[in-house]
C-alpha positions as a Markdown table, in Angstrom:
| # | Residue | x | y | z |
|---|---|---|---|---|
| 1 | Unk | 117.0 | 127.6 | 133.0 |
| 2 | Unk | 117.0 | 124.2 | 130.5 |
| 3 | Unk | 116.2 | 126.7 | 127.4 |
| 4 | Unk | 118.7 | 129.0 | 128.2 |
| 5 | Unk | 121.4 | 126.3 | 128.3 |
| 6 | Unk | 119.9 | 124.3 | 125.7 |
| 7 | Unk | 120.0 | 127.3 | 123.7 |
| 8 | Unk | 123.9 | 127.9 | 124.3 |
| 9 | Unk | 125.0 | 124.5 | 124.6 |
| 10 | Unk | 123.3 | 124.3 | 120.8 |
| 11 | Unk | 125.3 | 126.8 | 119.4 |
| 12 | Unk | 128.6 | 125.8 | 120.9 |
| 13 | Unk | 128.0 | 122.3 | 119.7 |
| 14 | Unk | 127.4 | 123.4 | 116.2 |
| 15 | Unk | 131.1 | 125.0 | 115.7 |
| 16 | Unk | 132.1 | 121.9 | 116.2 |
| 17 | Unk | 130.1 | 119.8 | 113.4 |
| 18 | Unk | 131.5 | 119.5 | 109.8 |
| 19 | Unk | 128.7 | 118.4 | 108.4 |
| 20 | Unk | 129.0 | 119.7 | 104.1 |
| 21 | Unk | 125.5 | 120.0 | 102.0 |
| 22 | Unk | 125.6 | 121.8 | 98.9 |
| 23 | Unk | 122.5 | 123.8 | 100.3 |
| 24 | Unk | 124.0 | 124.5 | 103.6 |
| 25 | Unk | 124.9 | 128.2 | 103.9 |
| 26 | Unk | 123.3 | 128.8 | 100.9 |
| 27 | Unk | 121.1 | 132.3 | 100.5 |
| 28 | Unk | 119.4 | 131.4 | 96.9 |
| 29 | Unk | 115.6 | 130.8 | 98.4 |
| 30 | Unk | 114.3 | 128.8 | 94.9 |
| 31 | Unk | 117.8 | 126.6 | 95.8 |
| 32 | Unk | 117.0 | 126.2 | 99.5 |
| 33 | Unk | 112.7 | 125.7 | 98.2 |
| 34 | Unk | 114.2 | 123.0 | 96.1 |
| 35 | Unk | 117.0 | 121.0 | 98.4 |
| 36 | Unk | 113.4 | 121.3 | 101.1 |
| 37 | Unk | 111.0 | 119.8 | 98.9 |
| 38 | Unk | 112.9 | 116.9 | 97.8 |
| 39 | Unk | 113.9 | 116.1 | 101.6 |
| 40 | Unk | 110.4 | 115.8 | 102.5 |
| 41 | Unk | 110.0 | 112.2 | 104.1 |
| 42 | Unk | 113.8 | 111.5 | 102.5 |
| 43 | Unk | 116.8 | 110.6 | 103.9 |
| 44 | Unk | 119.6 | 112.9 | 103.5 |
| 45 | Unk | 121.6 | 110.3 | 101.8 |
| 46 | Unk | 118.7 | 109.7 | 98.9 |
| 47 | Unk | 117.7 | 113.2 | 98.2 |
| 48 | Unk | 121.3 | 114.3 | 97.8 |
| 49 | Unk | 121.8 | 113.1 | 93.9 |
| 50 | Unk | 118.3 | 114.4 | 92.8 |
| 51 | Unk | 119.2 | 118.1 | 94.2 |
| 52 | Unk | 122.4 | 117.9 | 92.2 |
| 53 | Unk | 120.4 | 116.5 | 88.8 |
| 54 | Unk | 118.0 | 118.8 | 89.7 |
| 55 | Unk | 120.2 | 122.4 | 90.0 |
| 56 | Unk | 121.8 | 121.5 | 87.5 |
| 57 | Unk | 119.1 | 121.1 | 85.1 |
| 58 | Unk | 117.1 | 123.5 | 86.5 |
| 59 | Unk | 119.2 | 126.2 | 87.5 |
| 60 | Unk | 116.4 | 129.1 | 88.0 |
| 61 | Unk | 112.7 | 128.5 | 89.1 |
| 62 | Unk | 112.0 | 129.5 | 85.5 |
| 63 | Unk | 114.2 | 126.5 | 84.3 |
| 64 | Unk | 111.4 | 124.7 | 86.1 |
| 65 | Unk | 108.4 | 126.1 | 85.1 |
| 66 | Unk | 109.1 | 126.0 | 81.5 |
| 67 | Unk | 110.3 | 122.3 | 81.9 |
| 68 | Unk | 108.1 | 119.6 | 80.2 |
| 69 | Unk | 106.2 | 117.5 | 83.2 |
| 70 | Unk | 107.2 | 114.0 | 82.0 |
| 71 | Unk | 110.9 | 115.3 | 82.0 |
| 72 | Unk | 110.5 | 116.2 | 85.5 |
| 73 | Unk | 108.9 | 113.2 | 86.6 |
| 74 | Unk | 111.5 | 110.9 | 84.7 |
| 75 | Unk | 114.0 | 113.1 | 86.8 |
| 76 | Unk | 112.3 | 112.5 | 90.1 |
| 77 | Unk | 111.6 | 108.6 | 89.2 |
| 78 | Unk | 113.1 | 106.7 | 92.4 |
| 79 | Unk | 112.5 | 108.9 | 95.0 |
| 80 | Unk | 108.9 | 108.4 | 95.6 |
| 81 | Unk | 106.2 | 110.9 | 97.1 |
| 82 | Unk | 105.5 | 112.2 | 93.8 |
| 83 | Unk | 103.2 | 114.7 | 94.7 |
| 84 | Unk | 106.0 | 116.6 | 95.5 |
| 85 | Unk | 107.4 | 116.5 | 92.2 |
| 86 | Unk | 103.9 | 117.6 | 90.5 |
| 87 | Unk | 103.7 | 120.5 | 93.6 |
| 88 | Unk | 107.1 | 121.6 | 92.5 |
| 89 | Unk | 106.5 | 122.2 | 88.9 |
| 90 | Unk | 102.7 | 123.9 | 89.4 |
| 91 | Unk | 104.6 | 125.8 | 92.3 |
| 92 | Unk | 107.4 | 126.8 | 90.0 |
| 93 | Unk | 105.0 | 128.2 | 87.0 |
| 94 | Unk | 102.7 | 130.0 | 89.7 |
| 95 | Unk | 105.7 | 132.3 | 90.9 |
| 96 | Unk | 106.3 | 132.7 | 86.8 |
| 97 | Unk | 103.2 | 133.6 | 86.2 |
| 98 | Unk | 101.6 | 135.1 | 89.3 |
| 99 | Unk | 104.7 | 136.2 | 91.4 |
| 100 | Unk | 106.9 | 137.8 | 88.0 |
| 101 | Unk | 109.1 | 135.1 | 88.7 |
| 102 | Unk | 110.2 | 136.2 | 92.3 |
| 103 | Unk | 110.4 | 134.1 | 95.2 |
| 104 | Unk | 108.5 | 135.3 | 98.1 |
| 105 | Unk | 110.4 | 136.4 | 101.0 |
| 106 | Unk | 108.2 | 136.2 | 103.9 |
| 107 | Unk | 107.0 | 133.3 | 105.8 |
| 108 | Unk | 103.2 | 134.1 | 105.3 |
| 109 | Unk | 104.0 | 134.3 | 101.5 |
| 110 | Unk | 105.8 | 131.6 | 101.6 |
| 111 | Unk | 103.6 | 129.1 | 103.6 |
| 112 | Unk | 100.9 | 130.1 | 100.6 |
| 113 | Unk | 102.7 | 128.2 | 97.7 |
| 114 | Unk | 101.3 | 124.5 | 97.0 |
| 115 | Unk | 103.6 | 122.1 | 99.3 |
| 116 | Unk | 104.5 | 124.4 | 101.5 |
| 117 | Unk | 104.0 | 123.2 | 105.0 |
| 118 | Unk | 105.2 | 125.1 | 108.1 |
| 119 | Unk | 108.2 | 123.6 | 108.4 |
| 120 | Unk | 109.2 | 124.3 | 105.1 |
| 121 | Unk | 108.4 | 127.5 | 105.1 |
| 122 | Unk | 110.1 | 128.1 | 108.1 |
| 123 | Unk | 113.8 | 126.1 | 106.9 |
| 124 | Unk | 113.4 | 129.0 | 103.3 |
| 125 | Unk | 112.3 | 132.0 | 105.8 |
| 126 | Unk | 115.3 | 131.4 | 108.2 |
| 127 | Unk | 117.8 | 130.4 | 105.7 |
| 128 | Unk | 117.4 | 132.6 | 102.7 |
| 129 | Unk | 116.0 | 135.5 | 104.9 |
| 130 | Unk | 117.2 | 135.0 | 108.0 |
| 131 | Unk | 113.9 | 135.8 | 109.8 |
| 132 | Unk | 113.3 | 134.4 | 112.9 |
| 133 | Unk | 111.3 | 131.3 | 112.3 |
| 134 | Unk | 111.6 | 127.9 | 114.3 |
| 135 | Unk | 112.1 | 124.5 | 112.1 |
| 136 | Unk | 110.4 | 121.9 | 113.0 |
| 137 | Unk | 110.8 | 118.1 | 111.5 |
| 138 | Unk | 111.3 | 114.8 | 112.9 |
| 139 | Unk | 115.1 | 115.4 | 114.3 |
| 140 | Unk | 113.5 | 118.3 | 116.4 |
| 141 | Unk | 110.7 | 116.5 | 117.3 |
| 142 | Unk | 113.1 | 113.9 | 118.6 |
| 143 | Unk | 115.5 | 116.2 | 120.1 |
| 144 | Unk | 113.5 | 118.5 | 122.4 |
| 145 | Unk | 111.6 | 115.5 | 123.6 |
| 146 | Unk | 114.0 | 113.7 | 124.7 |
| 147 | Unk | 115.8 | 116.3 | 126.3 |
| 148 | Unk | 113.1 | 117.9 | 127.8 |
| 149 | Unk | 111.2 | 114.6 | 128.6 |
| 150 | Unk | 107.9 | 115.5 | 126.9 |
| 151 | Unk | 105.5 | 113.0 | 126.6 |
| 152 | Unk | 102.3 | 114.0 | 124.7 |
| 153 | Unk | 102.5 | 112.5 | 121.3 |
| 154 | Unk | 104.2 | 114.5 | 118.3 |
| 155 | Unk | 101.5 | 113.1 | 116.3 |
| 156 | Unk | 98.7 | 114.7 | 118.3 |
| 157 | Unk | 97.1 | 117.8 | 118.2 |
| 158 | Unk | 98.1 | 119.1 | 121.3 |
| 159 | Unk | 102.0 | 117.8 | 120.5 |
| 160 | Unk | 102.2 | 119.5 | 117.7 |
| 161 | Unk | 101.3 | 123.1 | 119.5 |
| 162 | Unk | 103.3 | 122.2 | 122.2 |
| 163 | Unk | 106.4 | 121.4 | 120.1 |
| 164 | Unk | 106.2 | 124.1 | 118.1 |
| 165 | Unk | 105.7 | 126.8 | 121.0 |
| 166 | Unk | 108.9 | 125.5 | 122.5 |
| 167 | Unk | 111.1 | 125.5 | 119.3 |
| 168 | Unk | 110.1 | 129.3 | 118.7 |
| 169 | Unk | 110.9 | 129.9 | 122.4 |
| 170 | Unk | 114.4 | 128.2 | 122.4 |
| 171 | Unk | 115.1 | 129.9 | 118.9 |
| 172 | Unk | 118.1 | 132.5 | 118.9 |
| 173 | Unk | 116.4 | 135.1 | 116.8 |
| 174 | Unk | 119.3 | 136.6 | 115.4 |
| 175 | Unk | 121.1 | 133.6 | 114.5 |
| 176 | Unk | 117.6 | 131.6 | 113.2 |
| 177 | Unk | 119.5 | 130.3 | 110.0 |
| 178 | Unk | 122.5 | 128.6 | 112.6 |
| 179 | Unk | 120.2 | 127.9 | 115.1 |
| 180 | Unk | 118.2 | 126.2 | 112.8 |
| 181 | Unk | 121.0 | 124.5 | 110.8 |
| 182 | Unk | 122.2 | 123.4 | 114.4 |
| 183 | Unk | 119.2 | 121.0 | 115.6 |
| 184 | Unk | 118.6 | 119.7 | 112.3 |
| 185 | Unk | 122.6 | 118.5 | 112.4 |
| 186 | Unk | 122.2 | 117.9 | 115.6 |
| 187 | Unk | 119.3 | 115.5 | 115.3 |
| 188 | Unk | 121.5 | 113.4 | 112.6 |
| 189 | Unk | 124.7 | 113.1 | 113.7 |
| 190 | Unk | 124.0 | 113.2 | 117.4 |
| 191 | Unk | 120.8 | 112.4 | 119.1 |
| 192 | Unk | 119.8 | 109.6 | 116.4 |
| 193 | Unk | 116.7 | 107.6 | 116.3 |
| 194 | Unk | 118.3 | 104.0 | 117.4 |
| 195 | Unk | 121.8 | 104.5 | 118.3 |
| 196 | Unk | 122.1 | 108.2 | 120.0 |
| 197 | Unk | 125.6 | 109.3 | 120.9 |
| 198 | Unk | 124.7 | 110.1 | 124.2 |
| 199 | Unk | 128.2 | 109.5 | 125.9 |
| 200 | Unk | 129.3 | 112.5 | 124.1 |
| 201 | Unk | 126.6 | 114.7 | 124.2 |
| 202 | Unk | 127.0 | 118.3 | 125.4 |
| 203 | Unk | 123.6 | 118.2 | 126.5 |
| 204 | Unk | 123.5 | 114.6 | 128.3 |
| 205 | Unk | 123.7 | 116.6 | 132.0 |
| 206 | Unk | 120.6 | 118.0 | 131.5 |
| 207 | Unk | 118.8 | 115.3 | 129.4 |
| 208 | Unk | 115.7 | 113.8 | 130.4 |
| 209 | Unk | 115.6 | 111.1 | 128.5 |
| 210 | Unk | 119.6 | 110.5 | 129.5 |
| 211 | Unk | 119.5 | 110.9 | 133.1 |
| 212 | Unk | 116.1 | 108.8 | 133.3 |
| 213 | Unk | 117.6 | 106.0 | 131.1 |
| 214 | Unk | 114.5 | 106.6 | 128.5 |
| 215 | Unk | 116.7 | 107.9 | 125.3 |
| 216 | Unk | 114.8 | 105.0 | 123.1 |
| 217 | Unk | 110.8 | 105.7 | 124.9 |
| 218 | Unk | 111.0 | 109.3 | 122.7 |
| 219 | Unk | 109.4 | 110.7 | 120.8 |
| 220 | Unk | 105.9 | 109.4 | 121.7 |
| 221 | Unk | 103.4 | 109.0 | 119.1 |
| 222 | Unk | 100.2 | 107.3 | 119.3 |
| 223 | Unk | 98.9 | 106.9 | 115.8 |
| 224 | Unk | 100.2 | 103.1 | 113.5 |
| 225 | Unk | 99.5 | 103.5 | 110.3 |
| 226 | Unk | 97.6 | 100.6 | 109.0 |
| 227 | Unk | 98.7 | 99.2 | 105.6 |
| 228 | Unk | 96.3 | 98.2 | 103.3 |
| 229 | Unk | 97.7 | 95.5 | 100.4 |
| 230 | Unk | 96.6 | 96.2 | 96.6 |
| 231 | Unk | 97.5 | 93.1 | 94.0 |
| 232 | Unk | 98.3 | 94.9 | 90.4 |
| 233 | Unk | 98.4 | 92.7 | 87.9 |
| 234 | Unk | 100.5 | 94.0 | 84.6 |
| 235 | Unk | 100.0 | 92.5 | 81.0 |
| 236 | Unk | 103.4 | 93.4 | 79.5 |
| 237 | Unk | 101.7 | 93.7 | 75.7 |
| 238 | Unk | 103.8 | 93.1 | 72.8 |
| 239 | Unk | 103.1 | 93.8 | 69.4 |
| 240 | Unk | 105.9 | 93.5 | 67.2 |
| 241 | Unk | 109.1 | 95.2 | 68.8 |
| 242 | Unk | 106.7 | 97.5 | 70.4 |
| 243 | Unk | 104.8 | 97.8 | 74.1 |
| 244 | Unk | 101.8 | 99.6 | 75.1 |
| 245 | Unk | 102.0 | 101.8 | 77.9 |
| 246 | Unk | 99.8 | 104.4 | 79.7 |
| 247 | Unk | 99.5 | 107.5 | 81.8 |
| 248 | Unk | 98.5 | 107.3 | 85.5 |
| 249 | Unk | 95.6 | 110.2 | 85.4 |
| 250 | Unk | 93.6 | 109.0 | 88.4 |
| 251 | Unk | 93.5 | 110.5 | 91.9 |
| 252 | Unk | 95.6 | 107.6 | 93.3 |
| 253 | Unk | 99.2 | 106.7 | 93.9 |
| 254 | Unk | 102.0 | 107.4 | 91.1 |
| 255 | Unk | 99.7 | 109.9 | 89.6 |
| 256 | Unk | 101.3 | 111.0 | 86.4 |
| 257 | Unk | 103.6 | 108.2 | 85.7 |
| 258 | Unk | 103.2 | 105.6 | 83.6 |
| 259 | Unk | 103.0 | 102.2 | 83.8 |
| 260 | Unk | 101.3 | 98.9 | 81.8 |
| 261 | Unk | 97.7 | 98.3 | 80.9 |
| 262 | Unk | 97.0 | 97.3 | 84.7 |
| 263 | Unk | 93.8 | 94.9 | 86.2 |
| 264 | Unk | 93.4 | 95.8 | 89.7 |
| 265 | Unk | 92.9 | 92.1 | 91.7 |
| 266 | Unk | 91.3 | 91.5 | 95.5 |
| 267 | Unk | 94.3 | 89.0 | 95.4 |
| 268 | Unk | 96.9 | 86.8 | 93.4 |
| 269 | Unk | 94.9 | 86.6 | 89.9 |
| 270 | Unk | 93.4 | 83.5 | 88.5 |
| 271 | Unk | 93.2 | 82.5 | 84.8 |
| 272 | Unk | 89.2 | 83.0 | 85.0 |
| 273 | Unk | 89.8 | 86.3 | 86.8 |
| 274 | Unk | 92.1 | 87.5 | 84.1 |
| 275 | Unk | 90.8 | 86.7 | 81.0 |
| 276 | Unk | 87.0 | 88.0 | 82.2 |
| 277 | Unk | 88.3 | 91.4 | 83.2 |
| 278 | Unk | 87.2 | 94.2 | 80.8 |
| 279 | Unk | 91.3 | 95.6 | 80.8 |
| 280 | Unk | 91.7 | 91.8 | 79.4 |
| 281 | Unk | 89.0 | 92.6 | 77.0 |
| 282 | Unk | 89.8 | 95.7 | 75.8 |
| 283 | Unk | 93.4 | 94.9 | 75.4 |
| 284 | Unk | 93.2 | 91.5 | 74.0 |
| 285 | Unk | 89.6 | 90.6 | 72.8 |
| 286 | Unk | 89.4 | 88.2 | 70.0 |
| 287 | Unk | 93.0 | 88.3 | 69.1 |
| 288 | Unk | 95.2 | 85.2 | 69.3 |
| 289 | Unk | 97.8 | 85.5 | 72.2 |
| 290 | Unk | 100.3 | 83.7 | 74.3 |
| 291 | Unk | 101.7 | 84.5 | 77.0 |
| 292 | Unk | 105.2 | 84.1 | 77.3 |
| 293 | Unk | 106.6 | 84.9 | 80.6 |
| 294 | Unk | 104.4 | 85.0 | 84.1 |
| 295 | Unk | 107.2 | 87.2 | 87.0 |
| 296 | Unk | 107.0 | 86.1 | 90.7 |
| 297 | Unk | 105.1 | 88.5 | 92.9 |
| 298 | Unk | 107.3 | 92.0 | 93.1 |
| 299 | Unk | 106.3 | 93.9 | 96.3 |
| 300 | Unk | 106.8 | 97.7 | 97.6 |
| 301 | Unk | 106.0 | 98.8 | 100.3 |
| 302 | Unk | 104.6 | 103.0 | 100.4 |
| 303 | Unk | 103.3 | 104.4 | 103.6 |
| 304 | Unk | 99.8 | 103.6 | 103.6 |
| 305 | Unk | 99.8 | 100.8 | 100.7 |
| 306 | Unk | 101.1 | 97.3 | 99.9 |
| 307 | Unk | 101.5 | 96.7 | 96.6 |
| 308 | Unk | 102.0 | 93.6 | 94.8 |
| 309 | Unk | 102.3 | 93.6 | 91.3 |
| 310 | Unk | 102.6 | 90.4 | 89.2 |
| 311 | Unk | 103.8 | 90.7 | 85.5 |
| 312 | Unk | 102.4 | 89.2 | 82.2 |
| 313 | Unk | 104.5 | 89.1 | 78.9 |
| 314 | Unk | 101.9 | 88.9 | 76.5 |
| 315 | Unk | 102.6 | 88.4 | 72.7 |
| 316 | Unk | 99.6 | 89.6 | 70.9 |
| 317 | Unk | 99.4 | 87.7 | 67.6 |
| 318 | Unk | 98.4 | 88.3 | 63.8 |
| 319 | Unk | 98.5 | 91.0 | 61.7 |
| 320 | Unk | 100.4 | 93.7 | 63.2 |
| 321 | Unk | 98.6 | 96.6 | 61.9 |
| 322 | Unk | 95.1 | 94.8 | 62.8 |
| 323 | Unk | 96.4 | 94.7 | 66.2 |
| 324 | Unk | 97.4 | 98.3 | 66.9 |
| 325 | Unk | 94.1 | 99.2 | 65.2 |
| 326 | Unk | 92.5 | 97.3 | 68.2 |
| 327 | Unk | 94.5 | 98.4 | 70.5 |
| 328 | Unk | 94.4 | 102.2 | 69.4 |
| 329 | Unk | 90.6 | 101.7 | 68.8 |
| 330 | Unk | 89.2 | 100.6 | 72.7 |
| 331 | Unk | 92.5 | 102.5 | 75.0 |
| 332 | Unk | 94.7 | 105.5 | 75.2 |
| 333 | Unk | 97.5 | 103.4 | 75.9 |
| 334 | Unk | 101.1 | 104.7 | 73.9 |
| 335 | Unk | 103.2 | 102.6 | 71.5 |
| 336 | Unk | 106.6 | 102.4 | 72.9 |
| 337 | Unk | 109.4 | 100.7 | 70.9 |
| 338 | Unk | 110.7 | 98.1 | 74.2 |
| 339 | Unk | 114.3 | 100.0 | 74.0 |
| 340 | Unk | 113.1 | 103.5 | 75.0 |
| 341 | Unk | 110.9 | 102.6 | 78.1 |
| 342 | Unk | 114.0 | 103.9 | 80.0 |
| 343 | Unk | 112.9 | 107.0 | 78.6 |
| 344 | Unk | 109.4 | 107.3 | 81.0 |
| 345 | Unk | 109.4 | 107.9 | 84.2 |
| 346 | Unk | 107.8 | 104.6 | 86.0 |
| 347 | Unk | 106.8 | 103.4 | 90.0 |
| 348 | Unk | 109.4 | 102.1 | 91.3 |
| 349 | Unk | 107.8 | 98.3 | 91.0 |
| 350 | Unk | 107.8 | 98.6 | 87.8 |
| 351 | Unk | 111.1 | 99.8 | 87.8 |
| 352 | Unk | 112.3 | 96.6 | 89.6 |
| 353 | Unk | 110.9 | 94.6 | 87.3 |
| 354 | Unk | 112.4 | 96.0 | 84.1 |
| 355 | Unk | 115.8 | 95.8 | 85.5 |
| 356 | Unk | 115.5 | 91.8 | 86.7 |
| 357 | Unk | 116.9 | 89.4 | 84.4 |
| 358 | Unk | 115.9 | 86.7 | 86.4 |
| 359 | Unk | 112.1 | 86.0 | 86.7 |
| 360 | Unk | 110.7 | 82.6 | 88.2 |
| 361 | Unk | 108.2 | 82.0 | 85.1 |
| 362 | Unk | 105.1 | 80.0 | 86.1 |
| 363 | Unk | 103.1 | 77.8 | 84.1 |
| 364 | Unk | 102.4 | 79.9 | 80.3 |
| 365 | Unk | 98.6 | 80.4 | 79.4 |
| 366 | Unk | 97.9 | 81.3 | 76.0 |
């Protein structure tokens, strides 16, 4: 009886929203692949400029598989999780090469391409295809347990079976695309994570979580993810009007982008600390040096890291081509004239600290 009016009370509710996305309605499946990806663990609100830079410079999935991969990672710079971006592009040259450039059009075809989940598979099925396929992300999560009061964790096991047996049960097969479109909008505008509109809910009558007084106890989930703090330490080297940069090539976070020559610390750096590391040795050796500016601690926070990054402005001394011969001769860093490191895509720490104009020097070693 609850799914049925749930159901109907859905789809009466959703007539009523005016809630304007450039993807919304749309049929185009690399489009729809492409809004998806980029809302991945991103709020509306951020993702919205990078699917506009991003159709519009990639109009086709072949647009994006013949794209250069520092170009698209300069384009995605900001919004963080950049797997995603390197899945897109691999994804995008797979359905060139492999798939004649056609986009799949079934769920199973679709759930095979690399970052592809379920739920995104399910959002391109039931929106390009209209095939009857259930979404479901953290607004659904959060909608169906509140209204229905379920209390096994969505980050469980069992949760996630149970969660997504209900949402293909409630589903209105042939309307999957509005049904669809209906909770996810419904989860945003309605039943929010901190301040619900419950007093004008259609569905408060038969609301769990309403009638109970519980709206803010769901969803349930029983895992905290525990943070761990990395120090980076950055020696900003200057040779000339030049920097030295490098590629991130490691399995780690911000893999492809680039970033300074970079000593890895247990903790804020000491002078000993520094100057013994073998970066610091590779990078400077022998050659005279000061160090001009020393930045304040910049800190981001990603989802399972602390990073704190502290920032040296080195100015390497002597002969100019002695030092690139050096430098060339024990790294693979890149020569970058200071004026076009706007041109690379960087983290977002790194960012930060290109754009301050303000830095609390400490005391200069050199």
């Amino acid at each position: 009886m609850n799914q049925t009016y749930f159901t109907k009370q859905l789809l009466k509710w959703s007539k009523t929203i005016d809630r304007p996305m450039p993807w919304k309605g749309e049929k185009n499946p690399y489009w729809i692949w492409l809004s998806e990806i980029i809302l991945q663990q991103t709020r509306v609100e951020q993702g919205l400029p990078y699917f506009l830079k991003f159709k519009e410079k990639y109009p086709t999935v072949h647009d994006l598989a013949n794209a250069p991969e520092d170009e698209i990672m300069k384009l995605w710079e900001g919004l963080g999780y950049y797997s995603r971006a390197r899945n897109l592009h691999f994804t995008a040259k797979y359905i060139l090469s492999e798939l004649n450039g056609e986009f799949p059009n079934t769920y199973d075809e679709i759930i095979k391409l690399k970052g592809v989940g379920a739920y995104t598979a399910a959002a391109i099925a039931s929106f390009a295809y209209d095939l009857p396929h259930a979404v479901v992300d953290g607004n659904v999560y959060r909608v169906l347990s509140r209204f229905f009061g379920i209390a096994t964790p969505i980050d469980s096991t069992q949760g996630k079976k149970e969660f997504n047996h209900l949402a293909s049960e409630l589903l209105e097969k042939k309307k999957a695309a509005i049904y669809n479109q209906a909770i996810m909008d419904f989860g945003a505008t309605q039943c929010m994570p901190k301040v619900p509109l419950c007093k004008t809910c259609l569905l408060k009558k038969e609301c769990f979580a309403f009638q109970n007084k519980k709206v803010l106890n769901f969803p349930i989930k029983i895992k905290k993810i525990k943070k761990k703090t990395r120090y980076f330490n950055y020696l900003v080297l200057n040779v000339g009007g030049n920097i030295w940069i490098q590629k991130r090539t490691q399995k780690d976070i911000w893999q492809k982008l680039y970033e300074f020559p970079l000593i890895e610390t247990q903790g804020i750096i000491e002078k000993k600390e520094l100057l013994e590391s073998d970066v610091w040795k590779n990078s400077v050796g022998d050659l005279k040096f000061e160090i001009k500016n020393i930045s304040s601690p910049f800190r981001q926070t990603l989802t399972h890291r602390i990073i704190i990054a502290t920032f040296f402005e080195i100015e390497l001394q002597g002969k100019q081509s002695d030092v690139e011969k050096l430098l060339n001769k024990k790294n693979t860093y890149i020569k970058v004239e200071r004026k076009n490191l706007i041109k690379f895509a960087f983290p977002k720490i790194i960012d930060l600290y290109l754009q301050d104009n303000s830095l609390n020097l400490g005391v200069l070693w050199g």
